[in-house]
Gaussian input, Z-matrix of N, CA and C with variables (Angstrom, degrees):
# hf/3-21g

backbone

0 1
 N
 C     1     B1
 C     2     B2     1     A1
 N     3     B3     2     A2     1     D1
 C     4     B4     3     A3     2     D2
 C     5     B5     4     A4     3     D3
 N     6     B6     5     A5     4     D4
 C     7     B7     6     A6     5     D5
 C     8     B8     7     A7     6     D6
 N     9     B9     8     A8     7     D7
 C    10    B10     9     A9     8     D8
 C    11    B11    10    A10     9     D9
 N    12    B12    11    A11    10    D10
 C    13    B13    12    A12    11    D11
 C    14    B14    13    A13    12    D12
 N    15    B15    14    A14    13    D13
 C    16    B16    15    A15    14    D14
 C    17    B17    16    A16    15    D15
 N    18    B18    17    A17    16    D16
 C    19    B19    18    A18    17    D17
 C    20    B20    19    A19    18    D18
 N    21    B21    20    A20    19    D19
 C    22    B22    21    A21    20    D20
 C    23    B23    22    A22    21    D21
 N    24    B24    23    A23    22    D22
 C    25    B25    24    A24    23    D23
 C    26    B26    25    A25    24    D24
 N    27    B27    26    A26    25    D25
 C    28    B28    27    A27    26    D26
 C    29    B29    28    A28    27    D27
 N    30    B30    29    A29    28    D28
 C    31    B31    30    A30    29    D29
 C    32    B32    31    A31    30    D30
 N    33    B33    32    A32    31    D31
 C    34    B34    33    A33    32    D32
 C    35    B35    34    A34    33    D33
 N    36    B36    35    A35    34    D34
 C    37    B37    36    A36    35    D35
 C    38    B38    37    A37    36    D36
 N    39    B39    38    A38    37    D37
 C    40    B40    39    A39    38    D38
 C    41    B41    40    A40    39    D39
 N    42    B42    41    A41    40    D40
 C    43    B43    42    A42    41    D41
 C    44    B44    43    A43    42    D42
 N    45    B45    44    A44    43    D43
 C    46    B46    45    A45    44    D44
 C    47    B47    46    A46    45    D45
 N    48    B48    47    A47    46    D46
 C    49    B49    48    A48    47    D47
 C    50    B50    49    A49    48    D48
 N    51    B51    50    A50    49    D49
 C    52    B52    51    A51    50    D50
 C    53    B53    52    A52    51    D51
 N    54    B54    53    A53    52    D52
 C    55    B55    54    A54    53    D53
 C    56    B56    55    A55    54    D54
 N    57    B57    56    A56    55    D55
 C    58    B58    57    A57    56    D56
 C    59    B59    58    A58    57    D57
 N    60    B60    59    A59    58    D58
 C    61    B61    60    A60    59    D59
 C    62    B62    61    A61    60    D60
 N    63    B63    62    A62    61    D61
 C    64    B64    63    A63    62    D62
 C    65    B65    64    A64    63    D63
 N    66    B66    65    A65    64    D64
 C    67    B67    66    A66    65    D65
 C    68    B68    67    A67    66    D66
 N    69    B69    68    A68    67    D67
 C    70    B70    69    A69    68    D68
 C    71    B71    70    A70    69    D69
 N    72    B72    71    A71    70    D70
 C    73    B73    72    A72    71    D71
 C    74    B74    73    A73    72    D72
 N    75    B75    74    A74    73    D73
 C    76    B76    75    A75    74    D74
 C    77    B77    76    A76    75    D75
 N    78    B78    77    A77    76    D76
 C    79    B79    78    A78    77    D77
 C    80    B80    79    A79    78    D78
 N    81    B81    80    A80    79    D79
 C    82    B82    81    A81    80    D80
 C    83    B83    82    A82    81    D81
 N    84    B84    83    A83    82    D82
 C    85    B85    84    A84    83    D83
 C    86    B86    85    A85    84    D84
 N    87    B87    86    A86    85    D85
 C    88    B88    87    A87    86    D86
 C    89    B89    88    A88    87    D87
 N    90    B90    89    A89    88    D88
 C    91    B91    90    A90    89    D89
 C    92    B92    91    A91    90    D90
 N    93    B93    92    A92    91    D91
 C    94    B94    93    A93    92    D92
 C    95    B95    94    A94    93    D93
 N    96    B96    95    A95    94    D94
 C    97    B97    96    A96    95    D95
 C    98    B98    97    A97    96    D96
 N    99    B99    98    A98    97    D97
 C   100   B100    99    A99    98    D98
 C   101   B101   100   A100    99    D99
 N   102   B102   101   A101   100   D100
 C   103   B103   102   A102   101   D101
 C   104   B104   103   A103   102   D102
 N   105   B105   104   A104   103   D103
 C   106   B106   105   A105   104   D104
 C   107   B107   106   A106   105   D105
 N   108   B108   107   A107   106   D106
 C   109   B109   108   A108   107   D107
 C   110   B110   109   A109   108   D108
 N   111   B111   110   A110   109   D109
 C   112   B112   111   A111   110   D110
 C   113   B113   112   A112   111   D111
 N   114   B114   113   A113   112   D112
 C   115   B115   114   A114   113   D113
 C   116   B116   115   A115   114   D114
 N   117   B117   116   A116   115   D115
 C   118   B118   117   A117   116   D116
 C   119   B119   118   A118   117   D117
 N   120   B120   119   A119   118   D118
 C   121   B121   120   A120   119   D119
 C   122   B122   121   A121   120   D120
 N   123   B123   122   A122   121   D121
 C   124   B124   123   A123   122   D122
 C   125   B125   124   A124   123   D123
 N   126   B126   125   A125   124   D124
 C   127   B127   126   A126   125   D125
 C   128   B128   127   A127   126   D126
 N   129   B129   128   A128   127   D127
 C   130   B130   129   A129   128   D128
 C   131   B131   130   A130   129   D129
 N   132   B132   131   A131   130   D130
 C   133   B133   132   A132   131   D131
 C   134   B134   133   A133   132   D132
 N   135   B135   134   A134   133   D133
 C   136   B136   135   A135   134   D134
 C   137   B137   136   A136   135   D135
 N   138   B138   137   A137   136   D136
 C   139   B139   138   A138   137   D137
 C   140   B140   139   A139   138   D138
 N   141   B141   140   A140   139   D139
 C   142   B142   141   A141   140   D140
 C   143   B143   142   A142   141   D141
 N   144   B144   143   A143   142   D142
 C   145   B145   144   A144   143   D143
 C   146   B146   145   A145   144   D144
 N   147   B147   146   A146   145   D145
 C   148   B148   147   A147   146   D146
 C   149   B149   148   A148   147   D147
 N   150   B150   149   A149   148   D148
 C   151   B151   150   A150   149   D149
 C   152   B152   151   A151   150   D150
 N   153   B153   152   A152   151   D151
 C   154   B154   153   A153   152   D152
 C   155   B155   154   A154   153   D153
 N   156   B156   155   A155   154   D154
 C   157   B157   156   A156   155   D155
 C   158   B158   157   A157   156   D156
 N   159   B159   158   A158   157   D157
 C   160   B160   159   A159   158   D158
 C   161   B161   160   A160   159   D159
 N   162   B162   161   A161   160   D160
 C   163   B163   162   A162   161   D161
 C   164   B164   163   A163   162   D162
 N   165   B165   164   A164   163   D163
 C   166   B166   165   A165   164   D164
 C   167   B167   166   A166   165   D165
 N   168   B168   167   A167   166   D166
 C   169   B169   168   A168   167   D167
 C   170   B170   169   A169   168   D168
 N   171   B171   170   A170   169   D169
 C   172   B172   171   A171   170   D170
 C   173   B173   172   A172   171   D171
 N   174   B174   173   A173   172   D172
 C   175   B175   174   A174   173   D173
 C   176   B176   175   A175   174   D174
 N   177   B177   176   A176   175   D175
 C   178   B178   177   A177   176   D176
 C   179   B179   178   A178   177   D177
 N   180   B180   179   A179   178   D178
 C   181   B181   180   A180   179   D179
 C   182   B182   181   A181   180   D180
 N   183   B183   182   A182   181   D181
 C   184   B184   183   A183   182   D182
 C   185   B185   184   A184   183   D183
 N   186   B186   185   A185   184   D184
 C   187   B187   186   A186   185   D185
 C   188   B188   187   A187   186   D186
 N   189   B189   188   A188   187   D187
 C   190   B190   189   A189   188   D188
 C   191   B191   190   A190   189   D189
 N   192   B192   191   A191   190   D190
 C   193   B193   192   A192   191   D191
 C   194   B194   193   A193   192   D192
 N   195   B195   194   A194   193   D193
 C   196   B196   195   A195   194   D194
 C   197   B197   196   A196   195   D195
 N   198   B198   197   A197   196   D196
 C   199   B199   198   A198   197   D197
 C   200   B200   199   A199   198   D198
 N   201   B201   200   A200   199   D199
 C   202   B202   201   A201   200   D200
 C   203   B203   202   A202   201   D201
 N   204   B204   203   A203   202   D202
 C   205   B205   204   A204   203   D203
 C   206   B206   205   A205   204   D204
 N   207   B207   206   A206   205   D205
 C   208   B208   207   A207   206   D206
 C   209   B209   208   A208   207   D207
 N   210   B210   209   A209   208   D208
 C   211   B211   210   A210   209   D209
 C   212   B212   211   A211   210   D210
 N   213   B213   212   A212   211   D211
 C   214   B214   213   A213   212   D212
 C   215   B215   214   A214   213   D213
 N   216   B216   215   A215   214   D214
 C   217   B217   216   A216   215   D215
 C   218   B218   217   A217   216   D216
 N   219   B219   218   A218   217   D217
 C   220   B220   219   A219   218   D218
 C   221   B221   220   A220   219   D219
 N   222   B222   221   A221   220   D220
 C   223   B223   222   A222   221   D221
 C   224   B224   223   A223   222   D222
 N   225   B225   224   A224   223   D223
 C   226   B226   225   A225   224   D224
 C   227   B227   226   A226   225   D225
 N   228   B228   227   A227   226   D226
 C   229   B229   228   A228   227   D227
 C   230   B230   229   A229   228   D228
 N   231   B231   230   A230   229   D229
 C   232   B232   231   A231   230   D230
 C   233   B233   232   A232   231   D231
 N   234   B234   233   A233   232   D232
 C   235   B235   234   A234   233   D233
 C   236   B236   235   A235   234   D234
 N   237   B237   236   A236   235   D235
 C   238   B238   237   A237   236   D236
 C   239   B239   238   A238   237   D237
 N   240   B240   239   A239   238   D238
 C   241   B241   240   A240   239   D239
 C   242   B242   241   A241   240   D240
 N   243   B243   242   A242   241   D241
 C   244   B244   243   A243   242   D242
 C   245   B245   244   A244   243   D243
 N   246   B246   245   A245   244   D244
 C   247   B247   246   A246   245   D245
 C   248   B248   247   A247   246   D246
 N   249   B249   248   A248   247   D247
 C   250   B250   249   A249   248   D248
 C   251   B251   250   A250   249   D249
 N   252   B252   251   A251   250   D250
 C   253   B253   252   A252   251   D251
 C   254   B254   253   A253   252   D252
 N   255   B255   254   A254   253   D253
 C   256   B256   255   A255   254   D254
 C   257   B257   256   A256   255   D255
 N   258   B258   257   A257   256   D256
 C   259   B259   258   A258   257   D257
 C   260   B260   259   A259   258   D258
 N   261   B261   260   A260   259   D259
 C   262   B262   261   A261   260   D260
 C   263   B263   262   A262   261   D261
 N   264   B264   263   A263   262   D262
 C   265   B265   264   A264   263   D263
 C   266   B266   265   A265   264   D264
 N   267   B267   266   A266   265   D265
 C   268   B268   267   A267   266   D266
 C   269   B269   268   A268   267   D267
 N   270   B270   269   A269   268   D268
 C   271   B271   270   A270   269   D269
 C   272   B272   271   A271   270   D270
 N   273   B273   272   A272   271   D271
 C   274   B274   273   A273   272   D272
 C   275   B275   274   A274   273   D273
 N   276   B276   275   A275   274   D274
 C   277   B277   276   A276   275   D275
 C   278   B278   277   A277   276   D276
 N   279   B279   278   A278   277   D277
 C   280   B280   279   A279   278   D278
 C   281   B281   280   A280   279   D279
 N   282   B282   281   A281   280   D280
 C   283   B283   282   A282   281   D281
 C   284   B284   283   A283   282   D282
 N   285   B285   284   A284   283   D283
 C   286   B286   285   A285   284   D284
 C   287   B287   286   A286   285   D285
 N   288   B288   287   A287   286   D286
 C   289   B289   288   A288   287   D287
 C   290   B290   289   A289   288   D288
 N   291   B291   290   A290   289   D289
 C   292   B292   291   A291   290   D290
 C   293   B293   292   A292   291   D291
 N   294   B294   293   A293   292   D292
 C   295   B295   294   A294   293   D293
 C   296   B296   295   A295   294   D294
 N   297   B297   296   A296   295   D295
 C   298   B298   297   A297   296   D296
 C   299   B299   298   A298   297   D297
 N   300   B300   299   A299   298   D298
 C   301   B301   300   A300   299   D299
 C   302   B302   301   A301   300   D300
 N   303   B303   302   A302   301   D301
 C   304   B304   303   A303   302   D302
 C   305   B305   304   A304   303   D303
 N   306   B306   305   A305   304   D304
 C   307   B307   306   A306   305   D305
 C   308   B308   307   A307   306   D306
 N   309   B309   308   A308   307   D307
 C   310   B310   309   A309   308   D308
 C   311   B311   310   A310   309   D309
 N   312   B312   311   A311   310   D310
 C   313   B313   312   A312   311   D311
 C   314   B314   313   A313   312   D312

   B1=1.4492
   B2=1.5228
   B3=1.3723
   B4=1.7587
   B5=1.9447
   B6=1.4250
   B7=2.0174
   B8=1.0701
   B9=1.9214
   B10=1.3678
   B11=1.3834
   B12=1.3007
   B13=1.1613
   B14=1.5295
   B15=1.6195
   B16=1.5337
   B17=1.6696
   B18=1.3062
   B19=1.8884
   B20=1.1204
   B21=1.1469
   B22=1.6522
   B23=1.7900
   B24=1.4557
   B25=1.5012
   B26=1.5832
   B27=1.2183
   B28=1.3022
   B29=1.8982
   B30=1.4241
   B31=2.1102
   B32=1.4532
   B33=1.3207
   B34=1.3617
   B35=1.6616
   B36=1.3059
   B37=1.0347
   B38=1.3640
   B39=1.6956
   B40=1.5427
   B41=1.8924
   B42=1.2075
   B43=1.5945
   B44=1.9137
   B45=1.4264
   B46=1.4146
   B47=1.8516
   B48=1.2347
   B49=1.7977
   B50=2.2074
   B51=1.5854
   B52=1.4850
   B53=1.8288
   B54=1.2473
   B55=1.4180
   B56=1.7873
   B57=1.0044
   B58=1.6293
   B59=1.5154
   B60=1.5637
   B61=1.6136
   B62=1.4870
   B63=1.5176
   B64=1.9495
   B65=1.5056
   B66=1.3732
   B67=1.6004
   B68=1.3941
   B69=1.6089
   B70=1.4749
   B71=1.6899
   B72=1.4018
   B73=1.6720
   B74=1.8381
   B75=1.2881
   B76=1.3261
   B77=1.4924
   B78=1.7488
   B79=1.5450
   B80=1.1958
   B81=1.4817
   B82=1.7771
   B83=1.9683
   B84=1.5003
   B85=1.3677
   B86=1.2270
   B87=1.8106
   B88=1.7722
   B89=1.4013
   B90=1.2914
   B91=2.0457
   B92=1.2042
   B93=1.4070
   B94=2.0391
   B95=1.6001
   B96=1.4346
   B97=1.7402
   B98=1.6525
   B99=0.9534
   B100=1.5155
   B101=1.6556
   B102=1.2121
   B103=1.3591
   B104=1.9452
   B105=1.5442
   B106=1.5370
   B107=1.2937
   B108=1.5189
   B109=2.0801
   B110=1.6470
   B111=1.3336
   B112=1.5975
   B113=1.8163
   B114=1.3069
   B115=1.6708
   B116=1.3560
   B117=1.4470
   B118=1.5636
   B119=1.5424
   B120=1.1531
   B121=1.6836
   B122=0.9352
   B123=1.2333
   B124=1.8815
   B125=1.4006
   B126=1.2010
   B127=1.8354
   B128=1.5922
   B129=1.1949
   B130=1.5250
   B131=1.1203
   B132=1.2069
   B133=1.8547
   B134=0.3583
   B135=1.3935
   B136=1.8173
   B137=1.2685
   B138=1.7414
   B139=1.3103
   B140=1.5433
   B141=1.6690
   B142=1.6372
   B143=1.6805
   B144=1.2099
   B145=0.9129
   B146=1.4282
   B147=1.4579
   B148=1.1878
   B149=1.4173
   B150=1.2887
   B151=1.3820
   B152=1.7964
   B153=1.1616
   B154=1.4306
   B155=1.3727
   B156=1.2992
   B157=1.4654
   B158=1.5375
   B159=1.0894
   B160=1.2594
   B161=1.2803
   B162=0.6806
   B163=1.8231
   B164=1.3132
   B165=1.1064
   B166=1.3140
   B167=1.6063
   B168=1.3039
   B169=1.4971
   B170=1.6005
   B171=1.6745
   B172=1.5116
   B173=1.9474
   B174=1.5234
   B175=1.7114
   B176=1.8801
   B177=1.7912
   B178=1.4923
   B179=1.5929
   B180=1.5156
   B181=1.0812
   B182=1.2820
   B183=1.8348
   B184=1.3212
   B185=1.4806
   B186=1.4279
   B187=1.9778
   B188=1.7931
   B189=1.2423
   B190=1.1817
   B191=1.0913
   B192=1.8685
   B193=1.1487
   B194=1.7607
   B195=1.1260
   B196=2.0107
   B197=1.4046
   B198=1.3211
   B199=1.4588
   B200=1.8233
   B201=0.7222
   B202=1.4199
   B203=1.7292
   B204=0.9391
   B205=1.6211
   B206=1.7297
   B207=1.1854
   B208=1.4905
   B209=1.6975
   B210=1.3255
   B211=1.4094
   B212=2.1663
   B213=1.2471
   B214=1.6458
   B215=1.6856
   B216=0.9166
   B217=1.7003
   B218=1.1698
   B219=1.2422
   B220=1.7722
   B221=1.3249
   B222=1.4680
   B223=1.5184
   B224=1.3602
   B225=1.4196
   B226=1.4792
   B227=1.6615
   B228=1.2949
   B229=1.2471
   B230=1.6465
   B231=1.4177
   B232=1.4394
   B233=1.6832
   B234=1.1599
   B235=1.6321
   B236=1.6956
   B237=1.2502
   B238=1.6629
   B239=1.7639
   B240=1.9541
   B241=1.3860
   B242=2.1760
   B243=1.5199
   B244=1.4002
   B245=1.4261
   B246=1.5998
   B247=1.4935
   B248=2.3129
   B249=1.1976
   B250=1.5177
   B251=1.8451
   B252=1.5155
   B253=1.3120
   B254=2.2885
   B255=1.2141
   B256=1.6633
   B257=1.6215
   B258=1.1163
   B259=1.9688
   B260=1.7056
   B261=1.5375
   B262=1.3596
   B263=1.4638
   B264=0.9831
   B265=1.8955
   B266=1.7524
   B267=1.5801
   B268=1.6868
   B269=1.0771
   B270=1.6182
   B271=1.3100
   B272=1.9251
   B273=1.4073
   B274=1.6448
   B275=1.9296
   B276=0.8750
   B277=1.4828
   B278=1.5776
   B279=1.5024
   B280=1.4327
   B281=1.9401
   B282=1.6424
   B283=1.2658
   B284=2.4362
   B285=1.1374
   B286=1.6180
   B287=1.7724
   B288=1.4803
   B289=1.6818
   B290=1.6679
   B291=1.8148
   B292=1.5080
   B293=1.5436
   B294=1.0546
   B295=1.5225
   B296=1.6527
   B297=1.4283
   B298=1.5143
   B299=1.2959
   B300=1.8114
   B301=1.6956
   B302=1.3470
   B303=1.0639
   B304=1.5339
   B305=1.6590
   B306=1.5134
   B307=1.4100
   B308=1.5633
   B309=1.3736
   B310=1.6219
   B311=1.1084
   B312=1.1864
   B313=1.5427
   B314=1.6356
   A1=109.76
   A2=100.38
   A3=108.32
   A4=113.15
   A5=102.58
   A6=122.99
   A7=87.52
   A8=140.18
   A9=134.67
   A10=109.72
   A11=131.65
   A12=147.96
   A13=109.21
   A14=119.55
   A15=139.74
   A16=104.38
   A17=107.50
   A18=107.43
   A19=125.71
   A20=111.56
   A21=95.31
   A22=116.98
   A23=104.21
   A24=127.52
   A25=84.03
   A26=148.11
   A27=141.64
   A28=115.42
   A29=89.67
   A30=81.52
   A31=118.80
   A32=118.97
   A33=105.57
   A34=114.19
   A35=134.88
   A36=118.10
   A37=114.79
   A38=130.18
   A39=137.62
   A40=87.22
   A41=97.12
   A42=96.74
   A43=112.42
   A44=108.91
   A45=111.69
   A46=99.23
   A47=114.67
   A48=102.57
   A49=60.63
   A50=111.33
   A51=94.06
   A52=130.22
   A53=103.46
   A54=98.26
   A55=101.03
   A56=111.69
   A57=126.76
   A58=82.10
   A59=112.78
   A60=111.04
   A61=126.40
   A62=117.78
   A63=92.48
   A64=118.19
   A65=118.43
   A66=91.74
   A67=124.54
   A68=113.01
   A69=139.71
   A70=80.24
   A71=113.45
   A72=85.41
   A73=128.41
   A74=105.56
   A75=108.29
   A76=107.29
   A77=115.70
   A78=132.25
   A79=97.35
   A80=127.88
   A81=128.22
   A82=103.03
   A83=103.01
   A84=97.97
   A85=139.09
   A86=87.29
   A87=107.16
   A88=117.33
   A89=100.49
   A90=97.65
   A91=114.21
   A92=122.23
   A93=118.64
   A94=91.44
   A95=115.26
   A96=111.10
   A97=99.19
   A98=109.59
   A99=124.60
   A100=120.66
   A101=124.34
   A102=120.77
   A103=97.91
   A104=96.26
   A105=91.49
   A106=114.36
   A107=108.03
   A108=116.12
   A109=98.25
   A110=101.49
   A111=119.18
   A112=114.26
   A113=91.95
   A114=94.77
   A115=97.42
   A116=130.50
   A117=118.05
   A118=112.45
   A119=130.92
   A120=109.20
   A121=111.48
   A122=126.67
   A123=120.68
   A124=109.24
   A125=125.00
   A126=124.52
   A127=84.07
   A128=111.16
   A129=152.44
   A130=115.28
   A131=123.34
   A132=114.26
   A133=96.32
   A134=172.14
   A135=134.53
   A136=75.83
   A137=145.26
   A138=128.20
   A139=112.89
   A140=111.81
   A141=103.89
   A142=118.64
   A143=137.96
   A144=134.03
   A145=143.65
   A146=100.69
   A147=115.54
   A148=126.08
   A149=116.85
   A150=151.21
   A151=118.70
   A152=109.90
   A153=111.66
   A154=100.30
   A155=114.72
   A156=136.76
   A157=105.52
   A158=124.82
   A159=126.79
   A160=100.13
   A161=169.42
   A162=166.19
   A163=99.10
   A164=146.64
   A165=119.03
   A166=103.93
   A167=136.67
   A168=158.00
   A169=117.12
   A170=111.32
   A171=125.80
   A172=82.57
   A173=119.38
   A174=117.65
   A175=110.59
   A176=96.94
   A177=95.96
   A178=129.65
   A179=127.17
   A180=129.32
   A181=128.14
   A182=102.81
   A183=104.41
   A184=100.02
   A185=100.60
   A186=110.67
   A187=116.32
   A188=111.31
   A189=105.98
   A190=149.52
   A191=111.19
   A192=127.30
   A193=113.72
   A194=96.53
   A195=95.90
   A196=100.44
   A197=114.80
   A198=107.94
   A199=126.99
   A200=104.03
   A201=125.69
   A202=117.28
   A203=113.26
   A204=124.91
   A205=102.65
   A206=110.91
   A207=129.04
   A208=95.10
   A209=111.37
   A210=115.79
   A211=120.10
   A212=88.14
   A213=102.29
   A214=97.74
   A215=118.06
   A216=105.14
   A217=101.23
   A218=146.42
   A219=134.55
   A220=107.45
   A221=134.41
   A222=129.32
   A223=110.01
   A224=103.72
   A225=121.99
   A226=121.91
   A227=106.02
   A228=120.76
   A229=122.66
   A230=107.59
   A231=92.23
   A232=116.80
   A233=134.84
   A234=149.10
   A235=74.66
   A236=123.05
   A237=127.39
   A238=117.38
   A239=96.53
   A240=70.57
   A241=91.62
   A242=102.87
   A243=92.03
   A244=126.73
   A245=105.79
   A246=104.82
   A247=101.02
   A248=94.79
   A249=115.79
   A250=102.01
   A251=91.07
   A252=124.47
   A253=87.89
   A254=101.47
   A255=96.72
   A256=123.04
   A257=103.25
   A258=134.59
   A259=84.22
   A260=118.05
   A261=119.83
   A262=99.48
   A263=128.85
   A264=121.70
   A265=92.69
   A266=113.47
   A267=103.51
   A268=101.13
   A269=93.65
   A270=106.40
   A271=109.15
   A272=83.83
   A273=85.72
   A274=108.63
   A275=109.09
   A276=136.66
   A277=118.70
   A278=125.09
   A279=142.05
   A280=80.17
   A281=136.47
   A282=153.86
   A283=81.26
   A284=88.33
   A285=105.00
   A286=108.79
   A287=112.42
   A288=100.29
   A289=106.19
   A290=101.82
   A291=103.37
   A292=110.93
   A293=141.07
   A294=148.81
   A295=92.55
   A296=123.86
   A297=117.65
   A298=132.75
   A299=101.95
   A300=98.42
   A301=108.09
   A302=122.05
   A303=139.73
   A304=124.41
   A305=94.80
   A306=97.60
   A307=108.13
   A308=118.20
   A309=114.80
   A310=135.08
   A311=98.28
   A312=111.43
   A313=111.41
   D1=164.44
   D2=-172.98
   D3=-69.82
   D4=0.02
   D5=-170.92
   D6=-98.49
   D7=-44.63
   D8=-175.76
   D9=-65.40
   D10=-54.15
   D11=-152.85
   D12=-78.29
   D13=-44.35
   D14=153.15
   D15=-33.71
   D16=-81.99
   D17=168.52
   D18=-68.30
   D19=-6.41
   D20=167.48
   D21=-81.75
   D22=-41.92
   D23=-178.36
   D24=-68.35
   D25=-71.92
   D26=176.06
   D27=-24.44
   D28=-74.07
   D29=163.76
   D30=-60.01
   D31=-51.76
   D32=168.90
   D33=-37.62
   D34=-72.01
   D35=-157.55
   D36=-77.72
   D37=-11.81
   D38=173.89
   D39=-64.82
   D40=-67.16
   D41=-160.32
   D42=-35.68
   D43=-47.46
   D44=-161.39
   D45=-75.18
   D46=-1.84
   D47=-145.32
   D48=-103.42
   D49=-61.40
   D50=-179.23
   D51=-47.75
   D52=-20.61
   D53=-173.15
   D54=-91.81
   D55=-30.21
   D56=-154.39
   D57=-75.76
   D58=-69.71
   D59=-149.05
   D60=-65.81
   D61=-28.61
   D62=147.89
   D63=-54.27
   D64=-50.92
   D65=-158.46
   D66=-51.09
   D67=-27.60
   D68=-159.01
   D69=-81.44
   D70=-57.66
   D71=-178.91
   D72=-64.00
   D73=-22.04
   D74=172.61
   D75=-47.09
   D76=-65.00
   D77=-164.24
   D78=-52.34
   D79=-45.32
   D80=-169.10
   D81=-67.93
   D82=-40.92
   D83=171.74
   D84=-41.45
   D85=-57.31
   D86=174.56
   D87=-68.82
   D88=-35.58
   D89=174.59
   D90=-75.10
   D91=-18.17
   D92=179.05
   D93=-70.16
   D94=-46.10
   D95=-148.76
   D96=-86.39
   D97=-14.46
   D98=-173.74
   D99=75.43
   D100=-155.50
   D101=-140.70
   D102=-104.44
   D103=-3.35
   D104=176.79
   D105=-89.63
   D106=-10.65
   D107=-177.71
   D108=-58.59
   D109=-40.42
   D110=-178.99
   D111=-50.04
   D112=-60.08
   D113=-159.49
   D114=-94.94
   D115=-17.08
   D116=161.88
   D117=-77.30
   D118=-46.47
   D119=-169.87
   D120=-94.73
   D121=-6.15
   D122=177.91
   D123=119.80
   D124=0.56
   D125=153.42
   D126=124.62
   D127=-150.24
   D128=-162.90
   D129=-75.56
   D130=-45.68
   D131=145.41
   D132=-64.63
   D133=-78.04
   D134=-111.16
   D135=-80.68
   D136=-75.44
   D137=-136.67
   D138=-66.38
   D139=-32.92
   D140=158.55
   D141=-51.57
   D142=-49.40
   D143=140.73
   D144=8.38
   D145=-78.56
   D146=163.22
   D147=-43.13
   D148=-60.55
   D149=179.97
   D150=-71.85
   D151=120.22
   D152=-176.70
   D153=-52.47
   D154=-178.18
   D155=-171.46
   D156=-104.09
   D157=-22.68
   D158=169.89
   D159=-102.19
   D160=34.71
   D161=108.17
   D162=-68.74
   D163=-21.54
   D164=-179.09
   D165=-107.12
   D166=27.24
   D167=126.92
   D168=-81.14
   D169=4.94
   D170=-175.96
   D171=-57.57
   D172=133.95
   D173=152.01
   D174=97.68
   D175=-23.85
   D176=177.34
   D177=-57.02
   D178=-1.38
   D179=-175.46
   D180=-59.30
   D181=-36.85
   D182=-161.69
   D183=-83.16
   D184=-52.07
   D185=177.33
   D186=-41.13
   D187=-26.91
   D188=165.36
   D189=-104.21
   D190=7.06
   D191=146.18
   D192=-81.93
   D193=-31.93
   D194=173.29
   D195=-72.21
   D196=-86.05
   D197=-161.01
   D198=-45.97
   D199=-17.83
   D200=165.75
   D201=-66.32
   D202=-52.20
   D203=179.74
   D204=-72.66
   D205=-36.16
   D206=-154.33
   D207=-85.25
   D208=-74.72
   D209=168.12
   D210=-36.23
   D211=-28.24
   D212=-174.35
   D213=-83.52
   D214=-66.39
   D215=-178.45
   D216=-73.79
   D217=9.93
   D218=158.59
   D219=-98.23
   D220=-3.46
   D221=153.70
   D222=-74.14
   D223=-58.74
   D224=162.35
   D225=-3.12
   D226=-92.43
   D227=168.62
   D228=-55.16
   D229=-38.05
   D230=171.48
   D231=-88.60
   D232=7.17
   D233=-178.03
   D234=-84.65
   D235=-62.96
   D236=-151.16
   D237=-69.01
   D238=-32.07
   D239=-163.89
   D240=-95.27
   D241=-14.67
   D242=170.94
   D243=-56.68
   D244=-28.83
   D245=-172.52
   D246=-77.67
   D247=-4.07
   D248=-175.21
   D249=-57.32
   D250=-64.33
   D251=-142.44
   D252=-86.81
   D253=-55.60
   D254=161.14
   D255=-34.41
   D256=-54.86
   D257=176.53
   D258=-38.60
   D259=-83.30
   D260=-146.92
   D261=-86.37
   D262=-7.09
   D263=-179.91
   D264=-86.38
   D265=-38.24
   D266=171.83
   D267=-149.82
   D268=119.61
   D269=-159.78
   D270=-93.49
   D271=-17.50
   D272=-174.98
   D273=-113.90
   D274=42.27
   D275=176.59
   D276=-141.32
   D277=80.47
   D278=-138.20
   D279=-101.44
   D280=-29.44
   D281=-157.77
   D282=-76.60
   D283=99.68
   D284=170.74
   D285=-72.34
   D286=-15.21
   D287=-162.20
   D288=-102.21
   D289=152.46
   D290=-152.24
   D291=78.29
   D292=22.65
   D293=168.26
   D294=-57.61
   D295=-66.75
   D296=-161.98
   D297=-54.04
   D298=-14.15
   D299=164.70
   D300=-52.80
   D301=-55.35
   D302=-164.74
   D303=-51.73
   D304=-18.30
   D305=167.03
   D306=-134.77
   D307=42.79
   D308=156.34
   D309=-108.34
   D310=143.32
   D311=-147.65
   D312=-61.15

């Protein structure tokens, strides 16, 4: 249903913005300090390291009210218009499951 597809695209996009957004702050770390933060303390752990665990979630607020909403109406719409496009290829078969034969390539 179009309520599954809403929360799912909803965790999908919470999940990736939580897993994604330390590392992305690590990379922004290492590229401000440049390439010697790297080869003097021992790479990318050390600078996680350095750095609390909640500082490197420093800025995640906004991305995870956007990406979250954003990811949710882009399941959304594609749950809707595939279940669309199933509808008119069989029209008298209302049973949605096994849909993916139908669109491989």
């Amino acid at each position: 249903s179009v309520r599954n597809s809403v929360a799912a695209g909803y965790v999908a996009g919470v999940s990736g913005i939580l897993i994604g957004h330390p590392l992305d702050s690590i990379k922004v770390l290492i590229q401000m300090k440049g390439s010697s933060l790297v080869r003097g303390s021992g790479g990318a752990g050390s600078v996680a390291q350095k750095r609390s665990l909640l500082s490197l979630y420093s800025g995640v607020q906004g991305p995870l009210l956007t990406v979250g909403v954003v990811q949710a109406i882009n399941f959304a719409v594609y749950d809707s218009i595939r279940r669309q496009l199933h509808s008119r290829r069989h029209p008298d078969n209302n049973d949605d499951n096994g849909y993916l034969h139908d669109f491989a390539l």
